[in-house]
N, C-alpha and C positions, 0 to 999 in steps of 0.2 A: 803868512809865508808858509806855515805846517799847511794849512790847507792844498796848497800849491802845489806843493811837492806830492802831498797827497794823491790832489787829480792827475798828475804827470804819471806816480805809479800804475797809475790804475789805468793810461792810456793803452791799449791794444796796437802791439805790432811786430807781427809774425811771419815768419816765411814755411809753407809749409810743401813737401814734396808731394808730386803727384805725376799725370802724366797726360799729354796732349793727346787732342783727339781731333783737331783741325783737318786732318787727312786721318791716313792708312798706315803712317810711320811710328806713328804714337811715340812720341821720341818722350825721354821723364824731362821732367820741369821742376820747377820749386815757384809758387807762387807768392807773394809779399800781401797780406792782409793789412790795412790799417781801418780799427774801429767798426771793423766789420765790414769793408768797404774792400773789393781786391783792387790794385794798384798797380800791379807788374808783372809779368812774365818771363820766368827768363830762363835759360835749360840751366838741370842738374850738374854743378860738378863732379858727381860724384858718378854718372854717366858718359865721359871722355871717349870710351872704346865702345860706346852700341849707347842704342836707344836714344839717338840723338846727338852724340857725341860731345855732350856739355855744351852745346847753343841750342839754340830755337831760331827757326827763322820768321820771316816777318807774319806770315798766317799764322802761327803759334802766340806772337804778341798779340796782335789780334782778339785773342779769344776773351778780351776784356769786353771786346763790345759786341761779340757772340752774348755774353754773360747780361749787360746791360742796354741790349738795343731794344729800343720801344716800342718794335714793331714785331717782338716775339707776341708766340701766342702765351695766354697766361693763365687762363681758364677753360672749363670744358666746354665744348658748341656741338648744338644740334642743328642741321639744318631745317629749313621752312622752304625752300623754295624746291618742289617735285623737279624741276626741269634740271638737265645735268649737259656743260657744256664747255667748252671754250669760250673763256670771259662771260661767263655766266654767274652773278652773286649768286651762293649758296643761298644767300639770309640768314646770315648765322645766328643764332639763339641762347644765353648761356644759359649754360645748364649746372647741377651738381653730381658732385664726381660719382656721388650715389647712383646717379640718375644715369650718367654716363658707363659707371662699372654696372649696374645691372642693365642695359640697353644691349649693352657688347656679348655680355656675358650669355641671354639669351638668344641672341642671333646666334653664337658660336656652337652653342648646345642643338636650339635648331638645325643647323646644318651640318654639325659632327652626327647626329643622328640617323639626316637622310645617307651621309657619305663622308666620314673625315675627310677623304678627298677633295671636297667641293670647298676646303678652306686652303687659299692663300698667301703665304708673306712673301710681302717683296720689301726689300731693304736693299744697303747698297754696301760696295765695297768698305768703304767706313767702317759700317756696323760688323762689319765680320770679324772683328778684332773681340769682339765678345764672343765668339762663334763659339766655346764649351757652354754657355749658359744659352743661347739661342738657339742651338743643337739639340738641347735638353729639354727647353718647351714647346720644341717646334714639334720633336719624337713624340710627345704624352700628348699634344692637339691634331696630329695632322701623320704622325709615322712619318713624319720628314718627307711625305710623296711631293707637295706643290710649294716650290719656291720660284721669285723672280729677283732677282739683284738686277739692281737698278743701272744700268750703264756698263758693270765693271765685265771682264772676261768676253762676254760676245762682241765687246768693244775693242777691246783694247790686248788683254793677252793670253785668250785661249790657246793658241795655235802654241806661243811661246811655254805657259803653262803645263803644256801636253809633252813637249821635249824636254822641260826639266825636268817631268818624269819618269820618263824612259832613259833618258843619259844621263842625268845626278842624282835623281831619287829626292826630289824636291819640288817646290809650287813655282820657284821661280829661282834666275840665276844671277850671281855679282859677281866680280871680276876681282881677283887679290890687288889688291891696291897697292898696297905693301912691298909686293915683291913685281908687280908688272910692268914693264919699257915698254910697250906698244899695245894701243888699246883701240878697235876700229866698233861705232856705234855707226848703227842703222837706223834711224828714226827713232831713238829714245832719249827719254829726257833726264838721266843720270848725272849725276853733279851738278843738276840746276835747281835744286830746290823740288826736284819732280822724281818720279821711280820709286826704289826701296831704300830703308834708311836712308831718307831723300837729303836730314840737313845732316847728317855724318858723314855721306855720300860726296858733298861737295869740300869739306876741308881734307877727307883722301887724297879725292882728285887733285885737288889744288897741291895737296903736299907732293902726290908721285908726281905731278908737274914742274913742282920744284927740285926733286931730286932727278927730272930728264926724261920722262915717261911722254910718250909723244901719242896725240890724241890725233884719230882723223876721225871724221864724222860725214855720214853719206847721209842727206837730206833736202827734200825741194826749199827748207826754207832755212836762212840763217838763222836759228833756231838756238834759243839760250846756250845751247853745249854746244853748239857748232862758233858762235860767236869766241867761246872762251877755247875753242879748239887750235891746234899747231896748223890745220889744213881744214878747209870744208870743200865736199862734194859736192855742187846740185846734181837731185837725182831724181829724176823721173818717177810721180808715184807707181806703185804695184808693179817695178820693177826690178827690187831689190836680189829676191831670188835668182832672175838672170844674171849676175852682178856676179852674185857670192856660188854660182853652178862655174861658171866661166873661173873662178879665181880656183875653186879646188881643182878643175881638169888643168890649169897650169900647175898647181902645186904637185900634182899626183904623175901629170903627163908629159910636163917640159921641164921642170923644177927641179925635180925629183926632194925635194922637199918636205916628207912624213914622216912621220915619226913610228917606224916597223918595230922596235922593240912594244911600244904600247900598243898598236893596232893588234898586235901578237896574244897579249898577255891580258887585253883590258875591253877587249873587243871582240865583235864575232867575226872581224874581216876574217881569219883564215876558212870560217866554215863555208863548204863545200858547196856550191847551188848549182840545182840542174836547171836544165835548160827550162824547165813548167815556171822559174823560179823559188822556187821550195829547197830546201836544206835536202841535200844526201845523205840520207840516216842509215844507222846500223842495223841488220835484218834484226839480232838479236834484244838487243838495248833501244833501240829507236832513237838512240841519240844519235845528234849533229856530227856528220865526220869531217877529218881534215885532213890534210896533205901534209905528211911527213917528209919533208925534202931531207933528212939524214939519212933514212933507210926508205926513202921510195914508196910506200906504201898508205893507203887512207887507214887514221884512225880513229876514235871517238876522242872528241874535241877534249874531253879532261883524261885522257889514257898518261898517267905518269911517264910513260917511258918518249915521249915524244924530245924526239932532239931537236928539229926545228920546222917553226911554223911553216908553211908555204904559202904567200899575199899575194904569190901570180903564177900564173900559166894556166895552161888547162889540160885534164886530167880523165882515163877511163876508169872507172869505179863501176864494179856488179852492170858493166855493159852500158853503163850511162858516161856520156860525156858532161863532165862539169867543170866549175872554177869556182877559186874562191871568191868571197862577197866581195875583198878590196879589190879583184880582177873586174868581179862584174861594175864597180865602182867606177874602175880608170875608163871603161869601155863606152861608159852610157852616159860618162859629163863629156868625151871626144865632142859631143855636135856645140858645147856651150862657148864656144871661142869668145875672145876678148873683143874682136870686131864684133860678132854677133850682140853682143853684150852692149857695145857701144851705140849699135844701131836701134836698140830697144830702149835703152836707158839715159840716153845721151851723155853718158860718160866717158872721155876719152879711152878706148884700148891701150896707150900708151900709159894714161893714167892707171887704169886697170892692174895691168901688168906692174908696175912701177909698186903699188903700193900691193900686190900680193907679192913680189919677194921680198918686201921689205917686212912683211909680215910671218914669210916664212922664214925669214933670214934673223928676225927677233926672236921668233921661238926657240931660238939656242937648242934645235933638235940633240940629244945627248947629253945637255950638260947636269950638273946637279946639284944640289944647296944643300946643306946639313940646318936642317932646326930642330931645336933640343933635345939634340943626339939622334936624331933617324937622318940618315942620308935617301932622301928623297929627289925625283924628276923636276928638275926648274924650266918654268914653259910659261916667261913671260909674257903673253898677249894673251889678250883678251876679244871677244867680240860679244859686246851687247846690244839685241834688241829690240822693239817692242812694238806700241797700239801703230806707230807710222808705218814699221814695214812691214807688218805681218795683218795689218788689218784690211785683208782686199779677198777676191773670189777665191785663191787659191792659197788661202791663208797656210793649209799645211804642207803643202810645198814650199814655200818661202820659210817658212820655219825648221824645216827639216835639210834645210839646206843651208843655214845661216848656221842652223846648231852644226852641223858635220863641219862647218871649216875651221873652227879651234882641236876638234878630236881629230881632226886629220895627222895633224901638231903635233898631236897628245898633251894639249894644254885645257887639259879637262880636271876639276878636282887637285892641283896638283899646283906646290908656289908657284905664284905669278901669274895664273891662268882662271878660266872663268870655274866658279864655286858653285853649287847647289848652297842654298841659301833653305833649310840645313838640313841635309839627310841624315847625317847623325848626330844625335846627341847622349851621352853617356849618361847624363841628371846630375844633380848637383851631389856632392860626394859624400855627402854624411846620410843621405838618402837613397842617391841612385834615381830619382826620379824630380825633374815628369825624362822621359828616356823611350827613344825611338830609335831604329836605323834600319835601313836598307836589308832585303832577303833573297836570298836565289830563289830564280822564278824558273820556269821551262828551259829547259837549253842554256843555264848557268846564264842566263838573263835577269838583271835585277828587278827587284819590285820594289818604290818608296815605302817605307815604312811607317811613314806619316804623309797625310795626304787630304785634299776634301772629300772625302767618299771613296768608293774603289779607285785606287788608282790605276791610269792605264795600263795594260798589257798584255801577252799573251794569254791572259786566263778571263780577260775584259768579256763580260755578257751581251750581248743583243738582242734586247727584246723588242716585243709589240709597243709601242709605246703609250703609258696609260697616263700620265703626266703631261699637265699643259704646255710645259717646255719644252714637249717631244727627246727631253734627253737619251734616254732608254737606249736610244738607236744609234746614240753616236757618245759611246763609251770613252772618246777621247778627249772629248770637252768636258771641262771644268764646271761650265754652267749653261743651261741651256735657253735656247733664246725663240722659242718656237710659241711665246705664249701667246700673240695677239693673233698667229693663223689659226690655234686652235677655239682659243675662245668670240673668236666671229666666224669661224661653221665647226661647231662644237662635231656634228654630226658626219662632215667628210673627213675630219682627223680620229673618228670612232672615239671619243668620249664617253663613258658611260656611266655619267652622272654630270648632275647639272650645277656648276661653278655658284657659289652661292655666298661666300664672306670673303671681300679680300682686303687684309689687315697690312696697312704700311707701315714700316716704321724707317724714319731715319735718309727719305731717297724722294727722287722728283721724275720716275719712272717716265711722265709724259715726254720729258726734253734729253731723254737720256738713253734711249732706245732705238726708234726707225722713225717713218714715216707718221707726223705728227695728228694729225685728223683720224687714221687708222684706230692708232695707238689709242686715242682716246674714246674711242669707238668700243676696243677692246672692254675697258676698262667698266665701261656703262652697261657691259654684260652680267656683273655682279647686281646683284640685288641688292645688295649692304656692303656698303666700304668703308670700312674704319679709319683713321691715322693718328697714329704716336708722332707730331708734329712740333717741331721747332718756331714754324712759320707758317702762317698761310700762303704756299705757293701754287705753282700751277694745279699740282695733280690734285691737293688739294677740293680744288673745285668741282671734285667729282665724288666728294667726302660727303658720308651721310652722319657720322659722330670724328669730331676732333676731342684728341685727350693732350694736353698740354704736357710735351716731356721736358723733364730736368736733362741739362746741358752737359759735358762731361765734367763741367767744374761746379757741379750740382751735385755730385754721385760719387758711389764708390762703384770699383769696375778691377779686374785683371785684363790687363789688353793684352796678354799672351799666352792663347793657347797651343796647348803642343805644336795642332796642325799647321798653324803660321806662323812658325815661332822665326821665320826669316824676316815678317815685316818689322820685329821689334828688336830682333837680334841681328847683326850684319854675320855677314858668311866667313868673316876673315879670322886669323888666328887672332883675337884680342880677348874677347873676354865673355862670356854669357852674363844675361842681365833679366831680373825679373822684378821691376816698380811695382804699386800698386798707385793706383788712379782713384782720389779719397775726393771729397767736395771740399773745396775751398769756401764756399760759403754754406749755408743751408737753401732747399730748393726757394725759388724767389717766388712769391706771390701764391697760385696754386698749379706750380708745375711740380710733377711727379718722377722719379727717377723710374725707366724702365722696369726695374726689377719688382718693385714694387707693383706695378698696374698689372703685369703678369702674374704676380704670386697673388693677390686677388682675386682672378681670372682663373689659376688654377684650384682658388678654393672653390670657387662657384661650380666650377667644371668638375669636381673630384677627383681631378688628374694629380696630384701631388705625389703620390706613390709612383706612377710612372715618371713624371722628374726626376724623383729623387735616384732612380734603379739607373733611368740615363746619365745624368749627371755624376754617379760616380762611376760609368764606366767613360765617359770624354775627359772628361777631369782626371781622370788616371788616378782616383783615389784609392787608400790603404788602409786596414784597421791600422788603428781604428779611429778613423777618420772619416771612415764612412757614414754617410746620411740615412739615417733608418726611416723607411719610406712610413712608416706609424705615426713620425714625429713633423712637426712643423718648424721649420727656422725661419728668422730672417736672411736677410744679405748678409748682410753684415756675418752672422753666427756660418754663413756656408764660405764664408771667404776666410775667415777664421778657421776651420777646418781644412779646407784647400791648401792653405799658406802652412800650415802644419804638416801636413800628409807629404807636402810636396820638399819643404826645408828644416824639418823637425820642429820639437815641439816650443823648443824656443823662439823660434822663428813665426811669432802669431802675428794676428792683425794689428794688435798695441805695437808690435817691434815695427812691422811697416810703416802704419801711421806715423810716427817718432824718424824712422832711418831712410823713410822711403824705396830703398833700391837694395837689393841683395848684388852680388856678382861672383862668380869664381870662374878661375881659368876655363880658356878653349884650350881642348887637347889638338897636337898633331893630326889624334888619329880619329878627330872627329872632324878639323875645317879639310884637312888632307884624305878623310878614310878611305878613297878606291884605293889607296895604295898599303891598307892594313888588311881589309878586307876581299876576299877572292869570289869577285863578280866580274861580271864583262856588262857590257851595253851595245846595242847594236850599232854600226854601220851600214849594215842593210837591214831593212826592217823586213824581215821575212815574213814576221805573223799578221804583216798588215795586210798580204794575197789570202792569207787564211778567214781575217777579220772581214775582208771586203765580201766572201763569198759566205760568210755568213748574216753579214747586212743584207746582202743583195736577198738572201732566200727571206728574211724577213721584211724588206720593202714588197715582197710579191704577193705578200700578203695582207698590205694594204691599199685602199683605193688610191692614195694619194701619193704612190710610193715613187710611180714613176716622178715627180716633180722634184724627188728628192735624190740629189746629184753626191755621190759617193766614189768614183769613178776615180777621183786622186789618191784614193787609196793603193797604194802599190810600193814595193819596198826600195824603189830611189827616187828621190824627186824627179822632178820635171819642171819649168814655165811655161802659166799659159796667161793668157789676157784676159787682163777686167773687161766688165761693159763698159767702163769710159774708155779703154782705147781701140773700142771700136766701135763708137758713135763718130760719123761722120758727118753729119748736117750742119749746113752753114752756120756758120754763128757759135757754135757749141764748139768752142778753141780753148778752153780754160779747162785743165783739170781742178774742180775745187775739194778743197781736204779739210781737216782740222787737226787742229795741234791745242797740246796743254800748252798753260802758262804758267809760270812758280808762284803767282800771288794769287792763282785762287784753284780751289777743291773742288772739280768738276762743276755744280751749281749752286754748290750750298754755301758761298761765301761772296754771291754778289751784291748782299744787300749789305756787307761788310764796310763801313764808312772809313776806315783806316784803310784797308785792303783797297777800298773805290781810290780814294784820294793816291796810291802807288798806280791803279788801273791808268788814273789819267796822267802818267808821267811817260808811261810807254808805250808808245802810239799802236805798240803789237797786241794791246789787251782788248780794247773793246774794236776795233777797227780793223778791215776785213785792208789783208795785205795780199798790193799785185806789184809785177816787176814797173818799175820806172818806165822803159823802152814800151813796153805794151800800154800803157796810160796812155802816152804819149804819142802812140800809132793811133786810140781809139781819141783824141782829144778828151780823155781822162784829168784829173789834176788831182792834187796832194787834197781831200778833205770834202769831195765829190758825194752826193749820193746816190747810190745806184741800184739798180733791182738785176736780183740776180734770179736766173730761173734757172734749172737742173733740165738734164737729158730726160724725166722724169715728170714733167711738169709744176713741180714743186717750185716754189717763189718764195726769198725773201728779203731783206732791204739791209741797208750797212755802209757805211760812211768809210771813203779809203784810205788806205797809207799807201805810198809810191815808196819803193825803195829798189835797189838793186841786190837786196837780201832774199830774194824770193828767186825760183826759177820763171824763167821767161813764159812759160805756157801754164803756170800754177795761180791760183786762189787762194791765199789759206786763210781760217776763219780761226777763232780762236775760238774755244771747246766752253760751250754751255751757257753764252750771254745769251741776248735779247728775249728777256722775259718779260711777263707780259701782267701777270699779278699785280692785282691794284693796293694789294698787301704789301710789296715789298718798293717804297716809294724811290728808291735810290734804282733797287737793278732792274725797273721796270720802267725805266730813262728810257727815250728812245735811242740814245748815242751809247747807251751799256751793251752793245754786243749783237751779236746775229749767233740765232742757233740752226749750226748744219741739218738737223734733222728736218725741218723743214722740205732739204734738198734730196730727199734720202725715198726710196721706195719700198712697200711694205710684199714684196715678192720670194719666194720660194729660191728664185737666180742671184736673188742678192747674200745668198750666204753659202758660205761652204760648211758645209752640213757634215762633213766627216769630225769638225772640233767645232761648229754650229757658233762661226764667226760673221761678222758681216763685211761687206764691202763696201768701205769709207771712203771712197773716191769718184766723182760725178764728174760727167763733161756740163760744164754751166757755158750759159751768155750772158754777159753784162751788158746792161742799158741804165744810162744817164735817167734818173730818176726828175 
């Protein structure tokens, strides 16, 4: 009986905190170990207000068999087979990790030699949640010149990305939840499991739903938010921006509907533009003037004595006729009418109209809410959104035109309206740190404070471009996507060195990009490819060393650094949250935790000194907590220092590993700060006539400049047309598109066996959706296979769903199945999925190249297979 009791003490079974890594939300968790075995997943409570909001959704449970699936990779592989291809076996070889760190290590040396340049990484938006430590080794191998992110931004939300920077001072935007009655989404996927703080996202929504907050949702397809929505729109893809042009020119022009105290005080609408469209500046000061409607006369836009702004008429100034930016505003959405709107988008104008004043009519223009003693602007509605409407040819016009209809409002930063997600943050209070915000820029125009790299704006550079993603040249985007033009004619993109290591980690680049035979074309340009792999998938197969990586629930990790501190923190007054992401078990078999294989790599390289001098300037470290570049640490001992530097000394890694989650209050005057702080943002982008003719003189001096379309560059939007709607040959009557789905993470969760078995309960996951009526015209039926071919010549195959949840001329495909890996035995089913890029073309026309996005919408024709 002593014995008994004995082994029962001695059983293991623990819960310990940590934080997911399933998506880009990294929401904290607490895992349940028994016996060394994990067990369970399930969100932190002690995370209620961010970081997941104390649940987990079902991709989060999941990560047990992320953790335990048999068909990870486990050990190091060389390949044997020279030839390199689509479904082509490697030959894979195991090797030892010796074998495999000195293999890498002398390729990388080799070709930092000929050129740091000629080295590589592509990872995906996942992985950026480590971005202070991958910042930091990326700087000491490579000076940060050559990245590829796998899918995220040229996909999904540069264009968006690019105006949370210039109007909130942030990478991206959420809407107050909290405090908002009307919320209109555009093609994103917010409170479904998808967007930012994706599973906190959804108990808001559901709560402002229940307190009366009314959701409409403009999208072609009945679309998880649109399903849980008050109203859905079908909406014509690459339309959207006509949509939301047409809804400002009534707010502004029939409505009267805006909000002049904030356009006044918070905006540059009053400043003065001449007829060139350029700012009417002071002979003396060079600053922006404005129309003094008290005393009649032009001043400089911050001159104290100013009694009041002037938002219209037009005005002689030093012999120039001008007006202000809100006049030039009202004048140049006139042609966007609601019929016009209708006939492009197929939205009713009745509809149109109906729900922009119901939208201007929710912004309670004037009213105001007192939170914790500041009497602040209440500007309930929101508009969010994303990779559906803004990902087509004129990506930044549809963005800049979807962001101006909340600021019209003045439901910007401010209760109840849409948030930067987070421009400011004050740091935790006993330290002050990690601590960022927003700065005046040119012309009392803000600059983000925290950002991926320079953020946009008037002081934005354009150069030559020497970087394979041609970024250089289009300073508005976040990440650049030019990499497979240049690395297949190295020589007409002026390259001047030869591409020579390209190291993956963490991304499936082939199925996640463009045109798929292209892409992989690209790819076989590298001499040596390495991958920090999970799985043997597609890109894979173009891999000349695999290193087996440890999983997030393998590792320790901070998933929140400064610059993204919106994906783990929500934008709303609740609370800031910083986890730490510890391994729940030790790595399984012979996989390696990131951090390790690169501190390796950096001893073999000599680069450690340079890490260490980056890493304590990303990490925003402090004495003395700084890393003395003489010395070597572990992870573990630099996370230990970080977590110090950052919440005192009490606050080490033992306190983590033991509490998991730190939290201290959101201030007013960080989820609200334009209203503490004295910045404006524009409504008319003035510096983008300046930006464009400074591209322009640098496209002319390249060969391949003319190919590259900048031309939407100009300080008001406009609509113009994709190339699917204006493909006209017979047959090609379907726009086809792609949409996410909440139960899987772009591609790296379709071999997911829990995640599969949800895939096959909703006919919308693996199965390519068309309208019921249109099946039904083509003798279609529910479960058909069919071959689809793009305007493009692109082909590929998919099994259908009939529903009347789609619009009638639409395709939609769901984002990232039909894989083809004889590694991944489940998503490499023939009935798992169709991947769009198949449909997609690898052309110069297919991106807008001022935020270097692409254009995710094809005319296809379907034929019964």
């Amino acid at each position: 009986m002593a014995l008994v009791k004995e082994l029962k003490a001695e059983k293991e079974d623990v819960w310990i905190p940590s934080v997911c890594n399933i998506c880009y939300s990294n929401c904290t968790i607490r895992a349940r170990r028994v016996d060394g075995v994990l067990v369970k997943i399930e969100g932190h409570p002690e995370a209620a207000n961010a970081g997941g909001g104390g649940r987990i959704c079902a991709k989060g449970q999941s990560g047990i068999m992320l953790l335990y699936d048999p068909n990870r990779v486990n050990y190091p592989l060389k390949r044997t087979n020279p030839e390199k291809g689509i479904g082509i076996d490697p030959g894979w070889q195991r090797i030892s990790w010796d074998e495999a760190l000195d293999t890498l290590a002398a390729k990388l040396k080799e070709a930092r030699q000929k050129d740091p340049r000629s080295i590589t990484l592509t990872f995906s938006a996942v992985d950026t949640l480590s971005f202070g430590f991958t910042a930091a080794w990326w700087m000491a191998l490579n000076y940060f010149s050559n990245w590829w992110v796998s899918g995220a931004g040229p996909h999904c939300g540069n264009g968006e990305h690019a105006m949370a920077a210039i109007l909130h001072g942030a990478i991206h935007t959420q809407v107050d939840y909290d405090h908002c009655n009307y919320l209109l989404m555009f093609g994103c996927g917010a409170g479904a499991g998808m967007y930012y703080n994706a599973t906190a996202s959804m108990r808001w929504i559901a709560d402002a739903k229940v307190r009366g907050m009314k959701v409409v949702v403009l999208d072609p397809l009945l679309s998880t938010p649109a399903e849980r929505a008050d109203e859905w729109i079908p909406i014509k893809p690459g339309t959207d921006g006509y949509v939301a042009l047409s809804m400002i020119n009534l707010l502004v022009n029939e409505y009267n509907l805006y909000d002049a105290e904030h356009l006044k005080t918070h905006t540059n609408a009053p400043y003065l533009i001449k007829k060139n469209g350029k700012y009417m500046r002071d002979r003396e000061t060079s600053k922006p003037l404005v129309w003094d409607a008290g005393e009649g006369k032009a001043k400089t836009y911050d001159d104290p004595t100013i009694k009041d702004f002037a938002l219209t008429g037009t005005y002689g100034v030093d012999g120039e006729t001008c007006c202000p930016g809100f006049q030039a505003l009202k004048d140049h959405v006139k042609k966007y009418t609601p019929e016009g709107a209708a006939s492009i988008s197929g939205v009713p104008a009745g509809t149109i109209r109906r729900i922009t004043k119901e939208f201007g009519e929710a912004a309670r223009i004037g009213s105001s809410i007192e939170i914790e003693g500041h009497k602040l602007p209440h500007r309930p509605v929101g508009v969010l959104y994303f990779k559906g409407a803004q990902a087509h040819k004129h990506t930044l016009w549809t963005a800049m035109a979807l962001s101006l209809l909340p600021e019209i409002v003045g439901a910007a930063d401010t209760p109840g309206s849409l948030l930067g997600s987070n421009p400011r943050c004050l740091g935790y209070p006993e330290t002050g740190l990690p601590r960022w915000e927003p700065i005046e820029g040119p012309d009392g125009l803000l600059i983000a404070g925290s950002w991926i790299g320079p953020p946009p704006s008037a002081l934005s550079e354009v150069k030559v471009p020497e970087n394979i993603s041609l970024q250089e040249i289009s300073p508005l985007s976040v990440l650049g996507t030019g990499q497979p033009f240049t690395l297949l004619d190295p020589a007409k993109y002026g390259l001047k060195y030869t591409p020579e290591v390209l190291l993956m980690t963490g991304c499936n680049v082939i199925m996640t990009h463009t045109e798929i035979p292209k892409v992989a074309e690209a790819i076989k340009r590298f001499p040596f490819v390495a991958s920090l792999s999970l799985h043997l998938d597609e890109v894979t197969e173009f891999a000349d060393l695999i290193l087996p990586e440890a999983s997030y629930l393998e590792r320790y990790d901070l998933p929140q650094p400064p610059t993204l501190a919106g994906y783990h923190n929500s934008a709303i007054l609740k609370e800031w949250l910083t986890s730490l992401r510890q391994p729940i078990v030790e790595p399984l078999y012979e996989r390696k935790p990131r951090h390790e294989i690169i501190f390796h790599l950096l001893d073999k390289l000599d680069l450690w000194q340079d890490f260490a001098a980056t890493y304590n300037m990303v990490a925003q470290l402090r004495e003395p907590y700084l890393l003395d570049p003489n010395k070597r640490y572990t992870w573990t001992e630099i996370l230990d220092l970080t977590l110090k530097s950052h919440f005192g000394e009490d606050h080490n890694l033992e306190w983590f590993k033991k509490n998991g989650v730190i939290k201290w209050k959101k201030k007013p005057e960080e989820s609200y700060w334009k209203h503490f702080m004295k910045l404006r943002v524009p409504i008319y982008f003035e510096w983008f006539v300046d930006l464009r003719e400074r591209t322009e003189e640098v496209l002319r001096q390249l060969t391949y400049g003319e190919e590259l379309d900048f031309s939407d560059l100009q300080p008001l939007p406009d609509w113009g047309p994709c190339a699917s709607h204006e493909e006209k040959r017979p047959g090609f009557d379907l726009y086809a598109f792609y949409y996410r789905v909440p139960t899987h993470t772009f591609s790296s969760t379709y071999n997911n066996a829990w995640l599969d078995d949800l895939g096959q309960i909703d006919p919308t996951v693996y199965n390519l959706v068309m309208n019921e009526d249109y099946g039904k015209k083509k003798g279609l039926k529910e479960g058909d296979w069919v071959w689809i071919e793009s305007m493009y010549g692109g082909r590929t195959k998919g099994k259908l769903h009939l529903t009347q949840g789609v619009h009638p001329e639409c395709l939609a495909i769901a984002n990232c199945g039909g894989h083809w890996s004889k590694y991944l035995p489940i998503a490499s089913q023939p009935e798992k999925g169709s991947c769009f890029e198949w449909l997609m073309k690898l052309d110069p026309k297919c991106v807008d190249w001022t935020v270097q996005n692409w254009d995710l919408c094809v005319k296809v024709k379907v034929d019964k297979a």
